[in-house]
VEXDREN-2710 file (C-alpha; in Angstrom, 1 decimal):
% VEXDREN-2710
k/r/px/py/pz
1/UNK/-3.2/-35.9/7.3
2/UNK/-1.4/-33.8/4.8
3/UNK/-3.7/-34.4/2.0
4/UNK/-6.5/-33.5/4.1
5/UNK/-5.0/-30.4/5.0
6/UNK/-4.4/-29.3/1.5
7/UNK/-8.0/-30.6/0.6
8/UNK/-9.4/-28.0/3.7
9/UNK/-7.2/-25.0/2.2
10/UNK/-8.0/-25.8/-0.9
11/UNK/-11.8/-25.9/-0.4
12/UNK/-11.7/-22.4/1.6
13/UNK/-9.5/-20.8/-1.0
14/UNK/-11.2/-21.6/-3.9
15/UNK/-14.7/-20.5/-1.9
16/UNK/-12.9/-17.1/-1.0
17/UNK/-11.6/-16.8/-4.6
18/UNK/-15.3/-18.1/-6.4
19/UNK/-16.6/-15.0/-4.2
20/UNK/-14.1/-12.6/-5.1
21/UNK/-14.7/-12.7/-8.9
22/UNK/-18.6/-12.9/-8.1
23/UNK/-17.9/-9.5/-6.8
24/UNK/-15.8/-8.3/-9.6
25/UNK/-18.1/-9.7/-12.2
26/UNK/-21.5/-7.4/-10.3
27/UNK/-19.7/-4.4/-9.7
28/UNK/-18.3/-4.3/-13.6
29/UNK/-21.6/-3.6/-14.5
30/UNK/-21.7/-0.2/-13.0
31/UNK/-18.6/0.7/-14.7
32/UNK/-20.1/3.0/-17.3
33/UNK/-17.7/6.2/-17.1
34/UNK/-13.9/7.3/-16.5
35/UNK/-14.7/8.0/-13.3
36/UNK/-17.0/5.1/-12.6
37/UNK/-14.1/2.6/-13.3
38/UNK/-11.3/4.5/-11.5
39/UNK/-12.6/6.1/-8.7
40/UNK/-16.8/4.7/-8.7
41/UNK/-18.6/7.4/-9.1
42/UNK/-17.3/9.0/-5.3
43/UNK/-20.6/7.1/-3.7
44/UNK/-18.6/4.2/-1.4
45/UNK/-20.0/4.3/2.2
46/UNK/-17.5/5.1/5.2
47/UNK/-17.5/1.6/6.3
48/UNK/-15.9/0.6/2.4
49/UNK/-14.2/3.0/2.6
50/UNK/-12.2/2.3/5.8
51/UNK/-12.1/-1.3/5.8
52/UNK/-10.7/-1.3/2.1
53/UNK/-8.4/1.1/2.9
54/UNK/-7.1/-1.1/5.6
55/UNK/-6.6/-4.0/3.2
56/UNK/-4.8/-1.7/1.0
57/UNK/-2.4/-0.9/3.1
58/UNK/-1.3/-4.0/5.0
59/UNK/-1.6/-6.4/2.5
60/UNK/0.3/-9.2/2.0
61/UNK/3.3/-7.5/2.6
62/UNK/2.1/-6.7/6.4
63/UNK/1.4/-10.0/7.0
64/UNK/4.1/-11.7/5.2
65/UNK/7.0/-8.5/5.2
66/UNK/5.9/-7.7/8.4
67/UNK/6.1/-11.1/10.3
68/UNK/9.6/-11.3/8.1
69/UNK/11.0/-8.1/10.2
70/UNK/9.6/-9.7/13.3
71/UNK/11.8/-12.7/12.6
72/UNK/14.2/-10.8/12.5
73/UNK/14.4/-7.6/14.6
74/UNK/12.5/-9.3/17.4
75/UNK/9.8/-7.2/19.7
76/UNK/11.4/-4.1/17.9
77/UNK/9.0/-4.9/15.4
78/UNK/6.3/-4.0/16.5
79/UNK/6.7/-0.2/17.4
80/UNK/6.6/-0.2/13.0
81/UNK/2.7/-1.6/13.9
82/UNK/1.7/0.8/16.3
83/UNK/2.8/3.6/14.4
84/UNK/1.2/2.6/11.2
85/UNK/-2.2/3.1/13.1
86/UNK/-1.1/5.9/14.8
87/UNK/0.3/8.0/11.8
88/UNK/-0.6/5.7/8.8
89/UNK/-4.5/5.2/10.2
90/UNK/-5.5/7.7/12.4
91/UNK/-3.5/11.0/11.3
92/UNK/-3.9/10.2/8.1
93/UNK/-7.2/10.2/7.8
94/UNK/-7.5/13.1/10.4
95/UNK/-5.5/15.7/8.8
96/UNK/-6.1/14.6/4.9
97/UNK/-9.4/13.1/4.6
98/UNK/-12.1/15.8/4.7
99/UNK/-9.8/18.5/3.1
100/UNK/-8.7/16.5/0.1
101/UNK/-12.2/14.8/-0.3
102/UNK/-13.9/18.6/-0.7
103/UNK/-10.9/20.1/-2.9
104/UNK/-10.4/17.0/-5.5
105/UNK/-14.8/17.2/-5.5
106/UNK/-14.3/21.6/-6.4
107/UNK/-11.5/20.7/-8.6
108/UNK/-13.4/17.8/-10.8
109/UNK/-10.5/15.8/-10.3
110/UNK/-10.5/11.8/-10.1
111/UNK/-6.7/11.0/-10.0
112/UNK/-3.6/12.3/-7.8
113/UNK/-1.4/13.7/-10.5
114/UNK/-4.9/14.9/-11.8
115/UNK/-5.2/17.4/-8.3
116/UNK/-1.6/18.4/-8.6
117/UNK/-2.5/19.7/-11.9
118/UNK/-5.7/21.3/-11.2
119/UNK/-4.8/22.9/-7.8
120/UNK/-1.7/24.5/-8.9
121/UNK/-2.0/24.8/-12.6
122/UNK/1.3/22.3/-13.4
123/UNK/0.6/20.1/-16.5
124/UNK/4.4/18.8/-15.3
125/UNK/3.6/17.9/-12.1
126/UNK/0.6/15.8/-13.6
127/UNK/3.0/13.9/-15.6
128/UNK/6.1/14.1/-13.1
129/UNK/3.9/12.7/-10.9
130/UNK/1.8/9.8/-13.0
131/UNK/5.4/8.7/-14.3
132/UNK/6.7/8.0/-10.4
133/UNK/3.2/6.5/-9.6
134/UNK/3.4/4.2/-12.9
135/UNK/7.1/2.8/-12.5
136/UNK/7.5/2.6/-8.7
137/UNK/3.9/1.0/-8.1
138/UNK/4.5/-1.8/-10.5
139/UNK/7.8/-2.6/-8.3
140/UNK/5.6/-2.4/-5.2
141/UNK/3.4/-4.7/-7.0
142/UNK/6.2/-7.3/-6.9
143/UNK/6.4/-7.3/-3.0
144/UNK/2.5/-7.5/-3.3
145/UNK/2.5/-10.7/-5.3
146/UNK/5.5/-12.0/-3.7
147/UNK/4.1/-12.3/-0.4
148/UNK/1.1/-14.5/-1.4
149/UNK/3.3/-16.6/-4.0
150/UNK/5.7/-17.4/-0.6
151/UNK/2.3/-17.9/1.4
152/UNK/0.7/-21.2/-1.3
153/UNK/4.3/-21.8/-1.6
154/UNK/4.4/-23.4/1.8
155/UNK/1.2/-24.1/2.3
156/UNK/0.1/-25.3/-0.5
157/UNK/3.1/-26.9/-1.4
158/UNK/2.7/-25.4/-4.8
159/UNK/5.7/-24.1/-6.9
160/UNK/6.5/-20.5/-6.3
161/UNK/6.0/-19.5/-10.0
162/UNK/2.4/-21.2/-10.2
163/UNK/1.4/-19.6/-6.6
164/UNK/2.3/-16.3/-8.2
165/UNK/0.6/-16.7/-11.6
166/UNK/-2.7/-18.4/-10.2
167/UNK/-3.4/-15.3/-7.5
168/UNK/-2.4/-12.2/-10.0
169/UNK/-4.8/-13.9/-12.9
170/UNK/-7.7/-13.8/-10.4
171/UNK/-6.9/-9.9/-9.8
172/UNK/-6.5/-9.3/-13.6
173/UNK/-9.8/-10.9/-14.0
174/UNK/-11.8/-9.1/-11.6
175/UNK/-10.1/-5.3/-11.5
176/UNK/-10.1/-5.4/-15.6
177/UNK/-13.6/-6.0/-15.3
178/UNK/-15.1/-4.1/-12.0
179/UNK/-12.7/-1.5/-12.1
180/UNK/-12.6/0.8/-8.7
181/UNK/-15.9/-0.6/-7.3
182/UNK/-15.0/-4.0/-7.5
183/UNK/-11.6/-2.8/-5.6
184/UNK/-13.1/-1.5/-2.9
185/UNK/-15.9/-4.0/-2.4
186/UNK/-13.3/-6.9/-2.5
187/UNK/-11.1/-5.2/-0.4
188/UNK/-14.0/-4.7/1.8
189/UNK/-14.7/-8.2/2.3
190/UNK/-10.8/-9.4/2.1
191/UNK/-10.5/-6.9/5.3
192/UNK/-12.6/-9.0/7.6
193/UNK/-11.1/-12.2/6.2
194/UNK/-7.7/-11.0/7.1
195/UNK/-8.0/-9.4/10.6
196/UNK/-10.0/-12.5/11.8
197/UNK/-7.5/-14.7/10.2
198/UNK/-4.6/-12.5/12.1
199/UNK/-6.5/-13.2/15.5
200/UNK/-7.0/-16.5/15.1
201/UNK/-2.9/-17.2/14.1
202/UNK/-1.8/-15.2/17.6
203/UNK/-4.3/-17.3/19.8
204/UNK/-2.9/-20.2/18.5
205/UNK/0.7/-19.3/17.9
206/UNK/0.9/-17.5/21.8
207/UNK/-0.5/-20.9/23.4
208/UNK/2.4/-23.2/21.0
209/UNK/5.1/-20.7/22.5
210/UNK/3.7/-21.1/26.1
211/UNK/2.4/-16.8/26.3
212/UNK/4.0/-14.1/26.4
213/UNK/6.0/-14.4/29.3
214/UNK/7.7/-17.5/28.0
215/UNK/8.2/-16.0/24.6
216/UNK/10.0/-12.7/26.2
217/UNK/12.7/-15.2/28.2
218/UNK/13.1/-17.6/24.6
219/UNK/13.6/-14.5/23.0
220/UNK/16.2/-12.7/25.2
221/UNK/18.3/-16.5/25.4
222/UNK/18.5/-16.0/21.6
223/UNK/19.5/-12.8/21.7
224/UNK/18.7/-10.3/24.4
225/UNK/18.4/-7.3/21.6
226/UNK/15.6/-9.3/20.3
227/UNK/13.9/-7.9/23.7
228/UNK/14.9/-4.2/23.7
229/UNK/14.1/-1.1/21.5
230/UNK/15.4/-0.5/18.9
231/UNK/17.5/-3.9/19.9
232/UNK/19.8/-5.4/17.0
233/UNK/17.4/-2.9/15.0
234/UNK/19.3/0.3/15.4
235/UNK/17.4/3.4/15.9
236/UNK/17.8/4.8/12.3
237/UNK/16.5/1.3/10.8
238/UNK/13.8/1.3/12.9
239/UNK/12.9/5.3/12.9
240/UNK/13.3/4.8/8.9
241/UNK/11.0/2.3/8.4
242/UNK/7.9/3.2/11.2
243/UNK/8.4/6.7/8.7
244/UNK/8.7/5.3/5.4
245/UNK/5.5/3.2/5.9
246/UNK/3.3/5.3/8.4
247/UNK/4.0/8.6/7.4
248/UNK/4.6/7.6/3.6
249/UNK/0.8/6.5/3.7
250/UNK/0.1/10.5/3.1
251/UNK/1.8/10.2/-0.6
252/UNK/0.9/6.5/-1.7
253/UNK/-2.1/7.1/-4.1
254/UNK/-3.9/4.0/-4.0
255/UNK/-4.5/5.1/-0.4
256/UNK/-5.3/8.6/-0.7
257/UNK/-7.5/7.6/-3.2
258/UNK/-10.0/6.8/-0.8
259/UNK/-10.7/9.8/0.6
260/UNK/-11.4/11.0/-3.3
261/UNK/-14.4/8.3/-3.3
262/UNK/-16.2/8.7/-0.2
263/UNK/-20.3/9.9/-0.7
264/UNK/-19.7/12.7/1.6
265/UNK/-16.8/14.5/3.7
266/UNK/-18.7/14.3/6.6
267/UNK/-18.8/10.5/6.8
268/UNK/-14.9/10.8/7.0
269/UNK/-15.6/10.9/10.8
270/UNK/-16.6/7.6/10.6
271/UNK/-14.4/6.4/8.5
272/UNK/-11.4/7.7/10.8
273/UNK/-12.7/5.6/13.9
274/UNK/-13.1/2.1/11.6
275/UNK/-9.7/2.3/10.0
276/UNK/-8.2/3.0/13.1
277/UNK/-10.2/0.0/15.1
278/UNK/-9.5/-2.3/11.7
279/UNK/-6.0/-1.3/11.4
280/UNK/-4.7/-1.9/15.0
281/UNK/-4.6/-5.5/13.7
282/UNK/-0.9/-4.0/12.4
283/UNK/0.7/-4.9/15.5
284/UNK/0.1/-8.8/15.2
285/UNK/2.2/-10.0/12.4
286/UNK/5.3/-8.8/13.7
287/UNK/4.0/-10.3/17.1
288/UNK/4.0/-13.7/15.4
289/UNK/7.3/-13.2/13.6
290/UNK/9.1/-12.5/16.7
291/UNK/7.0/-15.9/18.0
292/UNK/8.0/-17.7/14.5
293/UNK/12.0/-16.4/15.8
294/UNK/11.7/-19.0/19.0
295/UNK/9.6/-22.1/17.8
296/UNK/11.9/-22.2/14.3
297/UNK/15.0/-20.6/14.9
298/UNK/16.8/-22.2/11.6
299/UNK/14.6/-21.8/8.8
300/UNK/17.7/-22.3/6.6
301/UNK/17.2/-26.2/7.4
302/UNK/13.6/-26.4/6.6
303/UNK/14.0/-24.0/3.2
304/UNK/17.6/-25.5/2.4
305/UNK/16.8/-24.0/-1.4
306/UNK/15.8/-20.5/-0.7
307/UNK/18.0/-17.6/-0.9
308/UNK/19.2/-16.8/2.3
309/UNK/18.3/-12.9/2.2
310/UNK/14.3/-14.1/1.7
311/UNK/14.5/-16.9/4.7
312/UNK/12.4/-14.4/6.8
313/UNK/9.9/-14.0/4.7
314/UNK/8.8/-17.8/5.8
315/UNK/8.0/-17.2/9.1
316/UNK/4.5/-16.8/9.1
317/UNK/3.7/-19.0/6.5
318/UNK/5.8/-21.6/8.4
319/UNK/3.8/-20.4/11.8
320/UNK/0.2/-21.5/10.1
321/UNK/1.7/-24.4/8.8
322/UNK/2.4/-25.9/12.0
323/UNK/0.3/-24.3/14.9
324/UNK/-3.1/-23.9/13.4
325/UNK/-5.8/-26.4/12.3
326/UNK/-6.5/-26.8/9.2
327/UNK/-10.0/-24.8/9.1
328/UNK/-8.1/-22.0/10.5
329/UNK/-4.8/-21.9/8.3
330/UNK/-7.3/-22.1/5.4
331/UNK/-8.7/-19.1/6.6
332/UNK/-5.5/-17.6/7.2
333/UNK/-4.3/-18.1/3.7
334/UNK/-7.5/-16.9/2.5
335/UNK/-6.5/-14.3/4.7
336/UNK/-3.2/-13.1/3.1
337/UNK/-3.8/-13.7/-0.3
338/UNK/-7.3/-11.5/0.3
339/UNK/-4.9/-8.6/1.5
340/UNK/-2.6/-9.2/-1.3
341/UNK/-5.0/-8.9/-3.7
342/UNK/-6.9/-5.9/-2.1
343/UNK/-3.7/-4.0/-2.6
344/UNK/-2.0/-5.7/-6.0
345/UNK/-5.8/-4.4/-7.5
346/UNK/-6.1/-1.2/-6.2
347/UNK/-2.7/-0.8/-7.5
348/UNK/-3.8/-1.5/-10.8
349/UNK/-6.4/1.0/-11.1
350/UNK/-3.8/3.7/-10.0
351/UNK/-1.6/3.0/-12.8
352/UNK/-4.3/2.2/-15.1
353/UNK/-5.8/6.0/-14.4
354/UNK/-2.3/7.5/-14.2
355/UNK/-1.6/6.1/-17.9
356/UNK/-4.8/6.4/-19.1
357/UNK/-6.1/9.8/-17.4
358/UNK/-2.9/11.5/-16.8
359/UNK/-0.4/10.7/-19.4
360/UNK/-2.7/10.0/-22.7
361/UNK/-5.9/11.4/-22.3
362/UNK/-4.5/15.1/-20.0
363/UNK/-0.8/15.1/-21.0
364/UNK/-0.9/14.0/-25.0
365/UNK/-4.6/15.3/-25.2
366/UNK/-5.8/12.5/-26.7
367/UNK/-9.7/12.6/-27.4
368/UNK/-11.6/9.7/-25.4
369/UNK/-15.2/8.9/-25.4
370/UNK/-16.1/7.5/-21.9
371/UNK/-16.7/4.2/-23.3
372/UNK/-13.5/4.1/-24.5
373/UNK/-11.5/5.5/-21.2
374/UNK/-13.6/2.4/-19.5
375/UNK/-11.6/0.0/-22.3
376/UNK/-8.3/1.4/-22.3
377/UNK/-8.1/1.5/-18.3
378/UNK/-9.5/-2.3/-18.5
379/UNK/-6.5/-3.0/-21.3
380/UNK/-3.8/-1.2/-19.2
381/UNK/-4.8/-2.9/-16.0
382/UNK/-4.3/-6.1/-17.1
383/UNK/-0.7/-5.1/-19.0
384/UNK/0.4/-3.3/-16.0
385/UNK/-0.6/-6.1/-13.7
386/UNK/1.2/-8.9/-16.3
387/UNK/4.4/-6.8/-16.1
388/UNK/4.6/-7.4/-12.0
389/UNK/3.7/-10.9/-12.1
390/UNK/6.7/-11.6/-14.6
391/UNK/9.0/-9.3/-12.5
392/UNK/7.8/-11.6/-9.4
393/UNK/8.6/-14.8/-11.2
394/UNK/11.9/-13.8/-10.0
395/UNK/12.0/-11.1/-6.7
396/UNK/14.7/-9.7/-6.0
397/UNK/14.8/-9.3/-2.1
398/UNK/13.1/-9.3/0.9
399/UNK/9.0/-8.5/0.8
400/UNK/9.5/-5.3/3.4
401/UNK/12.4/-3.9/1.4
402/UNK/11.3/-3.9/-2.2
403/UNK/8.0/-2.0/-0.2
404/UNK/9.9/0.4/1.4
405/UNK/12.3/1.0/-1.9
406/UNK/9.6/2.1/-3.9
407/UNK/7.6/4.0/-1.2
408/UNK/10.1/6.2/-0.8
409/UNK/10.7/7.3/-4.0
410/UNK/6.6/7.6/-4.3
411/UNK/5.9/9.2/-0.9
412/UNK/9.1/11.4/-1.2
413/UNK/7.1/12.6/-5.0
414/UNK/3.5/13.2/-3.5
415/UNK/3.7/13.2/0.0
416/UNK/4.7/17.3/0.8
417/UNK/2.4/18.8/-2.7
418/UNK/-0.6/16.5/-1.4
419/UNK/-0.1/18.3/1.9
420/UNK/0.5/21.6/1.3
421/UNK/-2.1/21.7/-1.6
422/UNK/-4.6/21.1/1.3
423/UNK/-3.5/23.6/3.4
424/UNK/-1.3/26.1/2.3
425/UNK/-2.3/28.8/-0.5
426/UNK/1.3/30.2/-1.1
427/UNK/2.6/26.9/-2.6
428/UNK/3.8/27.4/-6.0
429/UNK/3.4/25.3/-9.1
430/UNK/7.6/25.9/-9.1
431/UNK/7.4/25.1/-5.5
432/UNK/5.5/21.9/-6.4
433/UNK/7.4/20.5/-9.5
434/UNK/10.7/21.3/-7.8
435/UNK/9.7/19.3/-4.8
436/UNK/8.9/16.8/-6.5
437/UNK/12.4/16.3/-8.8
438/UNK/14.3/16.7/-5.7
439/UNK/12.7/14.3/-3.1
440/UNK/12.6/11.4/-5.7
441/UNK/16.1/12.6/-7.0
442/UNK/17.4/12.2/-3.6
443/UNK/15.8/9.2/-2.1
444/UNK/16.7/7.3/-5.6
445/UNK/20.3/8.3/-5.1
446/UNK/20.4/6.9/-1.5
447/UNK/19.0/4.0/-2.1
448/UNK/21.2/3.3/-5.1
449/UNK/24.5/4.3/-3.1
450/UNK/23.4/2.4/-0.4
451/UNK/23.1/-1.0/-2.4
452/UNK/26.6/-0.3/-3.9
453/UNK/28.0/-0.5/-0.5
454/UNK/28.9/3.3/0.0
455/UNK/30.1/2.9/3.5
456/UNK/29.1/6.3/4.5
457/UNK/25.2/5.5/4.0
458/UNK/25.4/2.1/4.9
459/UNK/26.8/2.8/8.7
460/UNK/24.3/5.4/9.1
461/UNK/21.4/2.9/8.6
462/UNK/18.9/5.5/7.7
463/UNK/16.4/4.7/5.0
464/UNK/16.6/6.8/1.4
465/UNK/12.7/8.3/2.7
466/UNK/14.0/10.6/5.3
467/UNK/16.8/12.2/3.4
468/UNK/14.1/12.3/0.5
469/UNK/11.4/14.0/2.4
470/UNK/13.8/16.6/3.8
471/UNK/15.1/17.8/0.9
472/UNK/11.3/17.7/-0.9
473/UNK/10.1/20.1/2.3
474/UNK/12.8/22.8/2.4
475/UNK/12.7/22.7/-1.4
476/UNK/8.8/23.4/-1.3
477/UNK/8.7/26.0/0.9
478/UNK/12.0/27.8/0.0
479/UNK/11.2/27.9/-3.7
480/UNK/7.4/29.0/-3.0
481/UNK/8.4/32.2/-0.9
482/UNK/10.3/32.8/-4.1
483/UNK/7.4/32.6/-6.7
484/UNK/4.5/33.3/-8.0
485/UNK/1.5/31.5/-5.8
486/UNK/-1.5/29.9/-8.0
487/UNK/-4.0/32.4/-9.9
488/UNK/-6.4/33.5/-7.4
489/UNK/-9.3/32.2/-9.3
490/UNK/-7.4/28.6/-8.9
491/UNK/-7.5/29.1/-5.1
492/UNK/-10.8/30.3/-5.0
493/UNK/-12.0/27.3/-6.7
494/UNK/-9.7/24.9/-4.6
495/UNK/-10.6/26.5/-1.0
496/UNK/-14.0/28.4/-1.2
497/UNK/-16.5/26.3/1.6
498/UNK/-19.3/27.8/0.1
499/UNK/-18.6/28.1/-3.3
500/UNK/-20.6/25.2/-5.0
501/UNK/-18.7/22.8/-6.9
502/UNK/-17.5/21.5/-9.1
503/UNK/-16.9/25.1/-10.1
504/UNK/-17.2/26.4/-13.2
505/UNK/-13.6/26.9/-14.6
506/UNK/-14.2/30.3/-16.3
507/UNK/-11.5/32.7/-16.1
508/UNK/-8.6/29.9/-14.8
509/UNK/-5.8/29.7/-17.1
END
């Protein structure tokens, strides 16, 4: 029975992953130009756009991180789901997506540190910025590749360090060779793969724990705050987190990206109503971990050799293991290694166009044919994606808190300059830079006196994002009443509807 279980996952996986590199292999064609490979040429359709945007943000860590949290914090859990499409989807896209897809189109700009230097004239913000984005999404990466390496782990029965190294060399093949389209397009198609697989996990997994009903009373026997909000959570874990990964959406770049490559801003409209639709599928993994909570309470006796700080992170793979058939836990893991790769690759092109674009080519003006920005951010994808996979070899803690470590420090960099740049003409390149230094100076510092033990922090539960984001706001604004806005030519350029673009850049400094 086992064998033939393996043999059915096996058979779907290698399908899915035959398909994938199909994908990469067409779409790598098209990849002529800088902005071909890292952001296709802006021509991706709304429903690409949404549906990969989707992947990208849930991932593997969703499924995996997210069930993990579940396990743990119990129907709690999934308030962090309903405010990712709340905030994360719908807001995001609402308040962001038509504004930044016109201004970045004016401005001629294909990367995020690339706008910040174009809209308010801040070479250092550029490379302020690409440097966050570089080190913080490779440790994001790790959670990435961790979640599907836990996933063939137990289902598979495959060592953790092979699981890891087979699923990033499949990414590394197809992103070094599609670039941004074959992102998107993969993401595209990993989307469906995972929100069917979701659905199909909480039929089965709601009928093995007898419905909800019966899962509420197992629950609240374990532990009644397992039942209640914020529960054995706390509100300032749980207000931290629903921020740190709804709200940090806004500043991650290999989100906002997508509303760079769209064909058109009107087609964000569309867009808005699919992600939304697609990414209400965020409330289900927690679902299942809080399910995974009452139908294997002690995971400790079924993992005896994992580190008890990464138990949680089992749940769902354990979940598939035992409550769906095999066709269906083979689409499942299909499922979450599709979302993990959606977002370990669109990762890659992020820090492939941050080194390449930002630092090399814009900060060290280094002279690049566009054949030869196409080989570089090919050369640095695959070194960038080699330096997660060796970190992951050996993780250092649970999937959902590496993610929301080096969100914060990203979001907390990008998050108020992305906004404001949109929408208000008084912010300052000072204003900007300073923001900047001081969110990620300040959500770094939490974070690190938190893991020391400092007891102040540590009883106040709150998450290094929130203090970050503060002091990145009231730094903004205070220090842009105080100087010089951008060059009115700039913010012509930047905000003028009917001004045809990209403009000219005569008379900008």
């Amino acid at each position: 029975m086992e064998l033939s279980r393996n043999l059915v996952y096996l058979l779907i996986l290698g399908c899915y992953l035959v398909a994938v590199v199909a994908i990469g292999l067409i779409t790598g064609r098209g990849a002529k130009k800088g902005s071909d490979y890292f952001l296709g040429g802006r021509r991706i359709g709304p429903w690409v756009t949404a549906f990969s945007f989707v992947a990208a943000y849930y991932s593997s860590v969703l499924i995996i991180g997210g069930g993990g949290f579940g396990y743990k914090f119990g129907m709690a859990s999934i308030w962090v789901g309903a405010i990712n499409v709340l905030v994360g989807c719908f807001l995001a896209w609402a308040v962001l997506g038509r504004r930044l897809r016109r201004m970045t189109h004016r401005l001629d700009t294909i990367t995020v540190p690339g706008f910040f230097a174009e809209r308010f004239g801040s070479p250092s913000a550029r490379l302020f910025s690409a440097a966050i984005i570089i080190l913080f999404l490779t440790i994001y990466n790790v959670a990435v590749l961790k979640g599907m390496g836990n996933t063939l782990e137990v289902l598979m029965g495959w060592p953790y360090w092979l699981a890891v190294i087979v699923s990033g060399a499949i990414i590394l093949l197809y992103v070094a060779v599609g670039g941004y389209l074959a992102v998107v397009w993969t993401s595209f198609v990993q989307a469906w793969i995972m929100i069917f697989g979701l659905i199909f996990l909480t039929v089965f997994a709601l009928i093995q724990v007898g419905g909800l009903e019966n899962l509420n009373a197992s629950l609240a026997a374990i532990n009644p705050g397992l039942m209640k909000t914020p529960g054995v959570w706390g509100w300032a874990g749980l207000i931290s987190y629903c921020l740190i990964v709804s709200f940090g959406v806004w500043g991650m770049p290999q989100l906002v990206i997508r509303f760079y490559s769209i064909k058109k801003a009107n087609l964000l409209r569309i867009g808005t109503v699919l992600a939304v639709v697609g990414g209400s599928v965020a409330l289900l993994p927690y679902l299942n971990g809080a399910i995974a909570r009452v139908l294997y309470p002690n995971l400790a006796e079924l993992y005896p050799n994992v580190p008890q700080g990464q138990l949680a992170d089992l749940a769902i793979p354990t979940l598939v293991k035992n409550v769906l058939p095999s066709w269906a836990g083979g689409l499942l893991l299909a499922g979450v290694v599709a979302a993990g790769m959606s977002t370990f690759a669109a990762i890659l092109i992020i820090v492939s166009s941050a080194v390449v674009r930002d630092l090399v080519q814009k900060g060290l003006r280094v002279k690049m044919s566009e054949r030869k920005l196409v080989m570089w951010g090919r050369i640095v994808s695959l070194a960038a994606g080699v330096v997660s996979l060796l970190i992951a070899l050996r993780p250092p803690d649970l999937i959902l808190v590496i993610t929301a470590f080096a969100w914060a420090v990203i979001a907390s960099t990008n998050l108020w300059p992305i906004l404001f740049g949109v929408y208000w003409k008084h912010t300052s390149k000072a204003g900007v830079l300073a923001s900047m230094i001081s969110g990620a100076g300040v959500a770094l510092l939490w974070q690190a006196l938190a893991k020391i033990g400092w007891k102040p922090i540590v009883s106040s539960g709150i998450h290094g994002f929130i203090p970050g984001i503060i002091v990145g706001l009231l730094t903004l604004i205070v220090i842009s009443f105080f100087t010089r806005k951008p060059e009115p030519e700039r913010l012509k350029r930047a905000f003028a509807r009917n001004t045809p673009y990209p403009v000219t850049r005569r008379n900008i400094p």
